[in-house]
C-alpha positions as CSV (number, residue, x, y, z in Angstrom):
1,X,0.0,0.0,0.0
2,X,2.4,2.4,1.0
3,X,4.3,1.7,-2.9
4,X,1.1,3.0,-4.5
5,X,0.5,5.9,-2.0
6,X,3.8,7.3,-2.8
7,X,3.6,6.5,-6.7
8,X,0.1,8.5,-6.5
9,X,1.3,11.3,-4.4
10,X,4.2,11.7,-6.9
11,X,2.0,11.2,-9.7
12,X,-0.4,14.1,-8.6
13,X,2.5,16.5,-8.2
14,X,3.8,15.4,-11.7
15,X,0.7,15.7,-13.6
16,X,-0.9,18.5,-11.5
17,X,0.7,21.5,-13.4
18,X,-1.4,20.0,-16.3
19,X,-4.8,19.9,-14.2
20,X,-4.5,16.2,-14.4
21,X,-5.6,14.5,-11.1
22,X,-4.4,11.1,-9.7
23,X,-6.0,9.3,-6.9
24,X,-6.0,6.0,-6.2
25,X,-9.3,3.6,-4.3
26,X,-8.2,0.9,-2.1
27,X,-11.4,-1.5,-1.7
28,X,-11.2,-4.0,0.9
29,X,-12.5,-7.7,0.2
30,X,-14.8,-7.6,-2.8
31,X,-17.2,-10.1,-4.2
32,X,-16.1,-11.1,-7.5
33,X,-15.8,-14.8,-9.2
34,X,-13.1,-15.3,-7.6
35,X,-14.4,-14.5,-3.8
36,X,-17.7,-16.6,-4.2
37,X,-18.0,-19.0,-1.5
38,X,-15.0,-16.9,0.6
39,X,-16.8,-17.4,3.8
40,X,-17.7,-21.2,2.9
41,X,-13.7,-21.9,4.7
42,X,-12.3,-21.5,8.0
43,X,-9.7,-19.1,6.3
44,X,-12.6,-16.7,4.5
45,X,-15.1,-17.0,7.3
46,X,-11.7,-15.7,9.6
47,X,-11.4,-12.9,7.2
48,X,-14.8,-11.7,6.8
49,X,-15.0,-11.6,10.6
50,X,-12.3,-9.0,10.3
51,X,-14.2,-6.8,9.0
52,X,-15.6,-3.8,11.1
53,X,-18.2,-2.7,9.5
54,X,-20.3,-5.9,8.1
55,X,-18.5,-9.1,8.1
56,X,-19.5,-9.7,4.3
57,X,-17.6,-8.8,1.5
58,X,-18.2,-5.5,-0.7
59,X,-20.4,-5.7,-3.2
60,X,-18.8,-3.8,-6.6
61,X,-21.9,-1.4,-6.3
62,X,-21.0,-0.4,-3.2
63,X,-17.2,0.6,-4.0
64,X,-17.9,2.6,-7.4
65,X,-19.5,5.2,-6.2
66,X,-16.4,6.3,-4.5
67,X,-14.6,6.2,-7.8
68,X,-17.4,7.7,-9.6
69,X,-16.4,11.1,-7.3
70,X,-13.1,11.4,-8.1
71,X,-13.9,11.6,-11.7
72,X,-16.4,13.9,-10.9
73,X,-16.7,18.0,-10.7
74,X,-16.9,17.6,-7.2
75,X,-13.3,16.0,-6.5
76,X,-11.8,19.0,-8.2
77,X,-9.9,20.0,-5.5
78,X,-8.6,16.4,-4.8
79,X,-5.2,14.8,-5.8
80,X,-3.0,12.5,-4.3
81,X,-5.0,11.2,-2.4
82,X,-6.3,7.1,-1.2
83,X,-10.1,6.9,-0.6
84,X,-10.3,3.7,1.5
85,X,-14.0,1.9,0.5
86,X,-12.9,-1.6,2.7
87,X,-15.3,-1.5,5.2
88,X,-12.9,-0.6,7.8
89,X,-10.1,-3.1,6.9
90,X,-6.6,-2.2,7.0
């Protein structure tokens, strides 16, 4: 994590004389394919539980919206920056 915090931060100051704008969203466990069934095992039901806010994994709806802001209007102002949508996972 901290690899692509830097690479965004120096990204942002790169790019941000051009009004470009680089952030990056960090989702926490996500259903996909893949994760179907995670919580079926000792090891996925383990790491569900460590999850503050639910103990379930993210749905893909629920972590676009934060990406849908920064390429909005309203993140204008916003650059190098991590939006964490994990449900409280670190």
């Amino acid at each position: 994590k901290a690899a692509i915090d830097t690479l965004t931060v120096s990204l942002a100051r790169e790019f941000g004389a051009r009004n470009i704008r680089v952030n990056v969203v960090a989702p926490g466990y996500t259903e996909t394919d893949q994760t179907k069934g995670l919580g079926d095992s000792d090891f996925g039901a383990a790491l569900l539980n460590g999850v503050p806010l639910r103990k379930e994994l993210a749905r893909p709806e629920e972590i676009a919206p934060s990406v849908v802001f920064l390429a909005s209007d309203d993140a204008a102002w916003v650059t190098g920056e991590r939006i964490n949508a994990s449900g409280g996972v670190r």
